[in-house]
Steps between C-alpha positions, in 0.01 A plus 500: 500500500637302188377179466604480071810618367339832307738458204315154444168615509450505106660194479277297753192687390604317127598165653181482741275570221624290279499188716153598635340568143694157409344289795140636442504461112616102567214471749261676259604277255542123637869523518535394915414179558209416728723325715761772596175601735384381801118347419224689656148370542258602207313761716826630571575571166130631418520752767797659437328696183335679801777513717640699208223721466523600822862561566417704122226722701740544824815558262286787359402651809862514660633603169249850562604512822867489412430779247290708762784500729780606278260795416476568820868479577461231762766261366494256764157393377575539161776226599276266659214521201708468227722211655147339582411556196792296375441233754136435335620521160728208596235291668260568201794372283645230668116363521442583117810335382440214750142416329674559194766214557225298623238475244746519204409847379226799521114384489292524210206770528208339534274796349362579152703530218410826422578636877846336477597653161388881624492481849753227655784502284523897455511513902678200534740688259549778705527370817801302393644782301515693815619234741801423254548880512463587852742227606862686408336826641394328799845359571665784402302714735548284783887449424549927491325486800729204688802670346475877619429630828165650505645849440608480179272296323350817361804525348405194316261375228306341817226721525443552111552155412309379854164730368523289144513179655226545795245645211569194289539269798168634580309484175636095448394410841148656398504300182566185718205504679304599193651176358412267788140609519453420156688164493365378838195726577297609216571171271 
């Protein structure tokens, strides 16, 4: 079943990305205004750090199952992880950009000077390099895979491109959580 046009898929991949990349650079930076939000309670927004971490730590686990299944030819399950795994990675973002727009920018880390210099920032770093990456991939995986019947993605860049993005997907979501618990557990 078609659900996108598969001549477009390059093209939406492009336009998706760049609109998403757009929206989450103005959020990282102060661009949206406070009030083009909804307000939330403060414990609201001081939860959702965790929130995060845990739809990071779920994200991960359907993301391996997704791969397991696909190596075990059981597509159907490889499906259902991988389009979970895309319904977390959502959540997690529509909550990060949310706190974002809401308290004007990213928090400051509250640790040593010297951890933030070697530590942090070089993570930090990462993780970010690897989310901006991972997001084409993503939605160019996921666009192959709502353009072609099931039967000839292999005749696609699906599974090649789909084995780049899960082990980046995977290693940023792991950075994540190593970011949290240093900005909201260890300092």
């Amino acid at each position: 079943m078609e659900y996108v046009p598969r001549e477009r898929v390059r093209l939406l991949t492009g336009v998706l990305s760049v609109v998403s990349l757009a929206v989450v650079f103005a959020a990282a930076g102060g661009r949206i205004p406070s009030s083009s939000v909804p307000a939330a309670p403060a414990w609201v927004i001081e939860t959702i750090p965790l929130v995060n971490a845990v739809l990071s730590a779920a994200a991960i686990g359907t993301i391996t199952l997704g791969w397991r299944a696909i190596r075990r030819d059981d597509i159907e399950r490889h499906r259902v992880a991988m389009v979970a795994s895309f319904g977390l990675f959502v959540g997690f973002l529509t909550l990060y950009l949310y706190r974002l727009t809401v308290t004007g920018g990213p928090q400051p880390f509250p640790g040593p000077d010297s951890v933030y210099q070697f530590v942090y920032l070089p993570l930090l770093a990462i993780h970010i390099f690897l989310a901006i990456v991972c997001i084409p991939l993503l939605y160019y995986v996921l666009l192959l895979a709502l353009s072609r019947p099931i039967a000839e993605l292999p005749e696609t860049g699906h599974a090649r491109v789909g084995r780049v993005a899960a082990t980046l997907w995977l290693i940023s979501f792991s950075l994540g959580i190593v970011v949290f618990v240093l900005l909201h557990v260890v300092y």
